[in-house]
Steps between C-alpha positions, in 0.01 A plus 500: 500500500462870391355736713261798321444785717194732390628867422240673696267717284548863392252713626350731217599818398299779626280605179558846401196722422463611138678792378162679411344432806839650663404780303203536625571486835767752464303723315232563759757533756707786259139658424390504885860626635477782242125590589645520852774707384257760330238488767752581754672778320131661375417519868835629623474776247145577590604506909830755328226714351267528798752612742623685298191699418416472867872651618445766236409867608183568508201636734282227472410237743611172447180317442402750220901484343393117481204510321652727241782233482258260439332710210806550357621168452264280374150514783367796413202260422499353827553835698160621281295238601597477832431859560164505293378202716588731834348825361212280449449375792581842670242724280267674721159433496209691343266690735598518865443880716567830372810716537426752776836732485774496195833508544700797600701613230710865375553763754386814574408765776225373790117571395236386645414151321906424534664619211443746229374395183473660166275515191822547254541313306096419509380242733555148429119398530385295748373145320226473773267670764579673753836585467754429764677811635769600277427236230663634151582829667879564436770557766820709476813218554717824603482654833308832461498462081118581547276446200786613216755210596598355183428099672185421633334201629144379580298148553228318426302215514531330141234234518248626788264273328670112499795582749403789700839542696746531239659815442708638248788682542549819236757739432475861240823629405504809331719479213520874406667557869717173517746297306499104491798289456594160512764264660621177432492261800806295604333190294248612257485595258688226409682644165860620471533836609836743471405583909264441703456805721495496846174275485353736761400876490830692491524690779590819343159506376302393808431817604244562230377155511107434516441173442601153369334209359532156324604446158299180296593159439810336456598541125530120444096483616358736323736539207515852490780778405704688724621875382727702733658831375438455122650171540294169417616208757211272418311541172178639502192341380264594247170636708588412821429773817767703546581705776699775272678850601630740237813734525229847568372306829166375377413173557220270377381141507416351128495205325823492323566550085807681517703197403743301624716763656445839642602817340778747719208725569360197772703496867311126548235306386382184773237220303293275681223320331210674272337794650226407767297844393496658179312803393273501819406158430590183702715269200257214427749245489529497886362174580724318222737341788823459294527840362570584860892380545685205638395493856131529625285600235220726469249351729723423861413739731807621654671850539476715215653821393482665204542887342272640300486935354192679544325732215771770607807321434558446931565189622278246705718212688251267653534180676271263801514137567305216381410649129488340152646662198151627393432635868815708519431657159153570644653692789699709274188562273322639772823693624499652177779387260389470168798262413696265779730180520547280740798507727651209763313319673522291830498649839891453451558720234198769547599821619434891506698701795444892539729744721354719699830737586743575236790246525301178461424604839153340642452219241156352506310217312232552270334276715605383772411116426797498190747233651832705422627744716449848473888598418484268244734664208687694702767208538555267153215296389513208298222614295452807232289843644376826437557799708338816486692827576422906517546671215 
């Protein structure tokens, strides 16, 4: 009798996915491990580039070194809306009660409303009834100058009528009795340049310093040319306001059409946007938003500055917070240039400092509301300036 034993069965073989569909599978996981890969490396280089912008020298604070980081490297979008939404929602309101005093401002021996005021250059008049003491009288900035200092300030309420307690801040330099020159700043303007300077006001020359005050926009915002020496560092642009000095001293704010480089016979040339006044007559294009630069626009109101010449080739610096473009070139109407630009803006960058005592000695603010301090350029900046010296 046979005996049949059963083989027992063979289990069966594991079934292999398809090739493609290996592929596949192998694909994605290649495609996410690289996206990985990139995202990681993109954000290690943007945390390089921060601290290293934050670690850098420089004089600013670290919350205003971060939003120019930001505006630098991709959100300058972002940073502008964010900041138009919170000057929005910080604009003052229209109406509300009336200035009683103005500011102190300039110096000057004791009389008996405070300080003593002069009619030269004339009177800055008053935009409404009655006058506050002092208003658009002008102040000597040195101590015992009198009424022949070649700086003088004054104040005055720029919109009595829709926002009674604003006041503007204004500055005449006399350009026969001074000389202007400009610095770069330890960032900006951001072109090559053989030296930088000493990014502050040399000390050899502080003893005939007067004053200092803000340059414009960065370059890369406004897209305007940059002339130091005879040299051209940044191309300049075809009708834009130029803040120009020639080799004999004199100085001038046009709208440029000298080409795209200066001649030998200009020690700099500073662009920022198209000129706010022209020929005595507020440029009509004020209220067209994106002529205006990169950041806020014409219509924000934020701090302003801007420098303007009068009918006697002097200068007129003026700045005050919460104006628009159009506002600002209204104050330097009624100051008296006949043609002005627009400077920086934001209370960050908006400054005018006089000295009272030779030696940068006794610095004080054009008003004392500007945010920087009142040494500012005495130590490096980060930003471009003017300072104005004794002949």
């Amino acid at each position: 009798m046979e005996l049949h034993v059963q083989a027992p069965p063979v289990p069966p073989s594991p079934r292999l996915p398809p090739r493609r569909a290996q592929a596949r599978v192998s694909g994605w996981q290649r495609l996410r491990r690289a996206t990985l890969v990139a995202s990681a490396m993109l954000v290690a280089a943007a945390l390089i580039s921060y601290a290293s912008a934050m670690l850098g020298a420089s004089n600013s604070s670290l919350g205003i070194r971060s939003v120019e980081w930001l505006r630098d490297n991709g959100a300058a979008g972002l940073v502008t809306k964010v900041e138009s939404i919170y000057y929005s929602l910080t604009a003052p309101s229209k109406g509300g009660a009336a200035l009683r005093a103005l500011p102190h401002v300039g110096r000057g021996a004791p009389s008996l409303n405070g300080v003593v005021a002069f009619e030269r250059p004339p009177r800055i008049a008053p935009l409404t009834r009655p006058a506050l003491p002092g208003e658009g009288l002008w102040h000597s900035t040195r101590v015992g100058a009198g009424p022949h200092a070649p700086v003088l300030v004054t104040t005055f309420r720029s919109d009595p009528a829709e926002y009674p307690r604003l006041v503007a801040g204004v500055a005449w330099i006399d350009t026969h009795r001074t000389l202007i020159s400009l610095y770069p700043g330890r960032l900006e303007p951001a072109v090559e340049l053989p030296t930088r300077g000493p990014m502050e006001v040399p000390a050899a020359l502080r003893p005939r310093l007067l004053a200092t005050f803000n340059s414009g926009f960065k370059l890369a915002d406004s897209g305007g040319g940059f002339a130091l020496r005879g040299h051209t560092y940044a191309p300049m642009s075809e009708g834009k306001a130029t803040f120009v000095r020639y080799a004999d001293g004199r100085v001038d704010i046009v709208a440029w059409h000298g080409g795209p480089s200066v001649g030998p016979d200009v020690v700099f040339a500073r662009q920022n946007l198209p000129l706010i006044v022209d020929g005595g007559h507020l440029n009509p294009n004020l209220n067209d938003g994106p002529e205006w630069g990169a950041t806020l626009g014409n219509a924000i109101q934020v701090w302003r500055s801007g420098i303007g010449v009068d009918s006697h080739g002097n200068l007129l610096y003026a700045a005050a917070n919460y104006q628009t473009v159009h506002s600002l070139a209204a104050v330097l109407r009624h100051a008296g240039a006949v043609r002005a630009m627009e400077l920086d803006i934001n209370s960050y960058w908006t400054s005018f400092n006089s000295y009272g005592l030779s030696g940068a000695r006794e610095p004080t603010k054009l008003l004392g509301e500007m945010e920087r301090e009142s040494s500012r350029y005495l130590t490096p900046d980060d930003r471009d300036f003017f300072a104005v010296y004794e002949r």
